[in-house]
N, C-alpha and C positions, 0 to 999 in steps of 0.2 A: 659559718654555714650551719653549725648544729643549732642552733637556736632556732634559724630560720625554719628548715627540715624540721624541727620540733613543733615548731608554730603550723605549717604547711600543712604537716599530717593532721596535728592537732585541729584545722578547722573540717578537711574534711570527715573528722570523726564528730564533729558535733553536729547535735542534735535538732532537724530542720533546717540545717543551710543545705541547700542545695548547689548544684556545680554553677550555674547564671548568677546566682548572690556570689559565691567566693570569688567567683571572676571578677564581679561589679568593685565586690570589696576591693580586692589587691589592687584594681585599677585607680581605685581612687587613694588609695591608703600606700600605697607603693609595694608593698611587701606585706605576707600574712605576718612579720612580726610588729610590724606597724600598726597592723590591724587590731593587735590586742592589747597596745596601748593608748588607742586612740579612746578617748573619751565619750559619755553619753553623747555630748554636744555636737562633737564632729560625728560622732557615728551613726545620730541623727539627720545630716546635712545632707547624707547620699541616700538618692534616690529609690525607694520601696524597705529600705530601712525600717519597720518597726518594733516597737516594745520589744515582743519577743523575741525577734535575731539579734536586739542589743543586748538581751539579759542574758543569751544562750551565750554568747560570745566574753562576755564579764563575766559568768561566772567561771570560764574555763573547763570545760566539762570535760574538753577532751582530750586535756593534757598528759593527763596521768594513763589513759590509755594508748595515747599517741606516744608516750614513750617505752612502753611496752612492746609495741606492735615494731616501733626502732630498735629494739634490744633483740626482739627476735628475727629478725628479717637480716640482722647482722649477726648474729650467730651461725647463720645458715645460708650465707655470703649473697645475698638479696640484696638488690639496687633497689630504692626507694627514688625513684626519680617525678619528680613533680612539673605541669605540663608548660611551666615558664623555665625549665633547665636545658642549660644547652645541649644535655645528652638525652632528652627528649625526642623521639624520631619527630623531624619536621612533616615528614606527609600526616602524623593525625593531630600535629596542635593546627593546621589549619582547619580542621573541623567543628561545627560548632559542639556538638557532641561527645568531643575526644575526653577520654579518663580524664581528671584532673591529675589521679596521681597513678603512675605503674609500681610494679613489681618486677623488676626483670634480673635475669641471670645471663652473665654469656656478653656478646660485643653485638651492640646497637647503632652503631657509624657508618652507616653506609647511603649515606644520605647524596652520594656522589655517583650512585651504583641504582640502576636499572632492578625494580622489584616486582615480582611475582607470584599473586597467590594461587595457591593449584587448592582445589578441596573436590569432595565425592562422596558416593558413596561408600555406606558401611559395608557394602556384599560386592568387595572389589574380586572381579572375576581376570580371567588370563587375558585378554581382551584388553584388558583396562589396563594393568600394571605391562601389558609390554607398548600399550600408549606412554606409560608414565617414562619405563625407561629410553626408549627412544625420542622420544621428545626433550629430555633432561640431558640427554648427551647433544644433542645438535643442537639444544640452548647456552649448553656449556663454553662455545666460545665468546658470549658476549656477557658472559660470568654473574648473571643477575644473583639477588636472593630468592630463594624462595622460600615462601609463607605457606603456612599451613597451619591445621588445629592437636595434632601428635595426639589423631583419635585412631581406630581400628578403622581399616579398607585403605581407600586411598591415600588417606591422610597422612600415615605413620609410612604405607610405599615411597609417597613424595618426602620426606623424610630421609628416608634412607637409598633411595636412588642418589638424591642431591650429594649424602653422603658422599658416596660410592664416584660421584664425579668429582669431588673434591670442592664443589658449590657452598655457599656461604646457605645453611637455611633456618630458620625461626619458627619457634611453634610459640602460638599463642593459643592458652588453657582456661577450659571454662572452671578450673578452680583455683584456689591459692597455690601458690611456688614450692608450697611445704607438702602439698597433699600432692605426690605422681599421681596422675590417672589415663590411662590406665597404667595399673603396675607394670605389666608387662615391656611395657617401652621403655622403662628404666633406663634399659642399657644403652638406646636410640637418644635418647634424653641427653645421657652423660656425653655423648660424642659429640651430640649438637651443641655443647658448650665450649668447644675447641674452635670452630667456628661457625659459631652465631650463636644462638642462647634460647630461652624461653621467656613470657612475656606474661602477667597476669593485671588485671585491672583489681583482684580483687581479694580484702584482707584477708593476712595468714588464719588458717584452719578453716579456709569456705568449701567445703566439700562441694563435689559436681554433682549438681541439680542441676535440672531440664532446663529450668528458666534461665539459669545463668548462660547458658550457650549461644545464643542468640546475640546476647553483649559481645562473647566471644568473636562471634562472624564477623561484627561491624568494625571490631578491632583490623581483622584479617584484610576485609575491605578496604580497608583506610589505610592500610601499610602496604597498600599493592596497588602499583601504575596499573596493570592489568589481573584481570582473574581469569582463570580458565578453570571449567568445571570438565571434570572426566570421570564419565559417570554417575549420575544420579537420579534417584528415585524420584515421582513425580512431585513428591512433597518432600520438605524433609530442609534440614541443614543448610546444605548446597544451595538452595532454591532461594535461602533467606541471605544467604551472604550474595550471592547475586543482586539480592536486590538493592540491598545494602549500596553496593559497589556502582550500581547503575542512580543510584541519589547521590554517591560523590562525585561525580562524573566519571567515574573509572571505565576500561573498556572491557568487556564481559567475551567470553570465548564460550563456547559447548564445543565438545567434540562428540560426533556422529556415533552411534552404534548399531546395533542388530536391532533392528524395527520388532523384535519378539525376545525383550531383553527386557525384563524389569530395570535392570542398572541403566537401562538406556534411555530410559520413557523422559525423566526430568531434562536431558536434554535436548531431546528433541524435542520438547514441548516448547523451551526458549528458541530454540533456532526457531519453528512454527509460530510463536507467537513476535519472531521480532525484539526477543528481549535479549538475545547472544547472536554474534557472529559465528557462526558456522567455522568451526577447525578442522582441517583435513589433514594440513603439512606445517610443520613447526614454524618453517620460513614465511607462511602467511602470515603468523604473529611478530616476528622482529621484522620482517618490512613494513606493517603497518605500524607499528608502535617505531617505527626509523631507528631499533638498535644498529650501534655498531660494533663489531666483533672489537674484543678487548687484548692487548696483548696478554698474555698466558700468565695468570699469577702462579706464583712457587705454590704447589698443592701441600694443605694444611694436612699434617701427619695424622692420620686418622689411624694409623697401623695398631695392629693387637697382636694377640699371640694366634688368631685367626682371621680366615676373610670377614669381610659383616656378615654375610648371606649365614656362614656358619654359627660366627660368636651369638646371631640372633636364637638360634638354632639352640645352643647350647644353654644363654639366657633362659628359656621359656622353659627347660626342662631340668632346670633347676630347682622346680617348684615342685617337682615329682621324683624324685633319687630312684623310687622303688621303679619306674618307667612310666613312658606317656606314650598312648597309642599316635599314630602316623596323622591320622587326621586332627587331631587336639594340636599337635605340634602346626599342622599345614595353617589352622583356624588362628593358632597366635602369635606365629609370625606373619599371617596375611601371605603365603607363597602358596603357589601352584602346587595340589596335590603330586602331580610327578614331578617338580621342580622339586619339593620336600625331597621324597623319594630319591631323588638322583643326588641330594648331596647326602644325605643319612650313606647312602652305600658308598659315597667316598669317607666320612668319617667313619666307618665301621672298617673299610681299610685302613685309615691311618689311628685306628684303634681308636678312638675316641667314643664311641658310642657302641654298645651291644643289642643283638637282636633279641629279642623276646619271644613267646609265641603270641600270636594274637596281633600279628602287625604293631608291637611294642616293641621300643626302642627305650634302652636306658644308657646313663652317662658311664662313663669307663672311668675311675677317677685313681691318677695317678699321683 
């Protein structure tokens, strides 16, 4: 299998083949290691085959980076799975667009198990995150995954609600496995690889750039029976992984907000235009999609030496020893300015954090 996985990577690291040729190829050739033994002759015989995809592939161009990219990706316990592998999520190798190859970290077998992407916007207001957590609990008995982009607002809530229910859930990143982004979720990150993982289409060191995110969404789309959008902007993210989701035949949710709600406008705009089903109550999404409740899996030990709500708390103000005022803390854990508030005054009793003046909080370090 290393050879193979050497060959795999290696063709999509070469130079003008695109993911329709390496498919063409391996179809015909059986395997990418086939493929680069096969000769001009035969590798001439297959269809749209010319000169230049034969020489790019003889002369091996992308060997010696494709074993690099395996050197490092195993250094830093990365799955390199390619879209003919049986630990391939089967909902995106039915796509014709699906990665050829992933990046993923964490447990990707849930191919048996009911999936869910939830995404939003970035200006996740109280409104929104107490949709998220209430929904996430009364989807909890029929124990789906849920999907998301482990970006700021919604994204990173649905994240850590699912946590917090003990739910299986998956970010997929609009950069490589190697680069967090954002930092701050680090510690959201590390939990979600206890159960479930992170997911990248795209080689180590790709920083997050705009254009990459869009890839992101279709990923998200494709690994989710249904989407539901909560909250967003009338343009933006959300909008495009919807539509994504409505070309793979997926079934698309909005959930309703305050008709005088920027966060609200992108969904009302799909409920209006007929591009989402209208969410009101969580049970209209598991009886339309005919989940059934699951017996209660043994919940995956998520324990720390704090709640989440806190450890996130603590997380983000690590970054600042000297103090971080109330609102800076509220903006990067994504929590409710009194919900902030009301646990900082329980960590300031159990000593854990000090008061400042200037509505600064700093860590109390024992």
């Amino acid at each position: 299998m290393g050879e193979e996985l050497l060959h795999q990577v290696a063709l999509c690291l070469t130079p003008g083949i695109g993911v329709r040729t390496i498919r063409k190829l391996i179809s015909y050739c059986g395997s990418a290691s086939e493929v680069f033994r096969a000769n001009v002759h035969q590798l001439s015989k297959i269809p749209g085959m010319g000169p230049k995809t034969i020489s790019a592939i003889h002369q091996q161009t992308g060997i010696k980076e494709a074993q690099q990219e395996i050197d490092g990706a195993r250094k830093l316990n990365i799955r390199l799975i390619f879209y003919n592998h049986p630990q391939y999520p089967q909902r995106l190798s039915k796509l014709d667009d699906a990665p050829l190859l992933l990046y993923g970290k964490g447990d990707f077998q849930f191919s048996d198990r009911p999936t869910l992407g939830i995404v939003g916007t970035r200006n996740l207001t109280s409104y929104g995150l107490a949709i998220i957590e209430d929904f996430l609990s009364a989807w909890k008995a029929f124990d789906p995954v849920i999907i998301s982009g482990l970006a700021y607002g919604v994204d990173i809530a649905v994240h850590r609600s699912a946590i917090q229910e003990g739910l299986t859930t998956v970010g997929v990143l609009g950069n490589s496995l190697d680069i967090l982004y954002p930092p701050v979720h680090s510690g959201t990150a590390k939990r979600m690889l206890k159960n479930g993982g992170l997911l990248s289409e795209l080689r180590l060191g790709t920083k997050p750039d705009s254009f990459q995110f869009p890839k992101r969404n279709r990923i998200i789309a494709g690994l989710s029976d249904a989407l539901v959008i909560i909250e967003a902007r009338e343009s933006g993210g959300a909008l495009i992984t919807a539509d994504f989701a409505r070309k793979f035949g997926r079934m698309v949710y909005a959930v309703p907000g305050p008709v005088n709600s920027l966060s609200s406008k992108g969904c009302l705009k799909l409920i209006r235009q007929g591009a989402a089903e209208m969410l009101c109550r969580p049970q209209e999404l598991t009886d339309q999609m005919k989940w059934s409740a699951k017996s209660p899996r043994k919940a995956v030990d998520i324990s720390s030496e704090h709640p989440p709500q806190i450890a996130e708390i603590i997380e983000v103000m690590q970054e600042k020893p000297q103090g971080m005022h109330i609102d800076e803390i509220s903006w990067k854990t994504q929590l409710p300015i009194n919900r902030t508030g009301s646990l900082l005054l329980d960590m300031e009793f159990e000593g854990l954090v000090k008061c400042l003046p200037g509505k600064k909080f700093s860590l109390i370090h024992k």
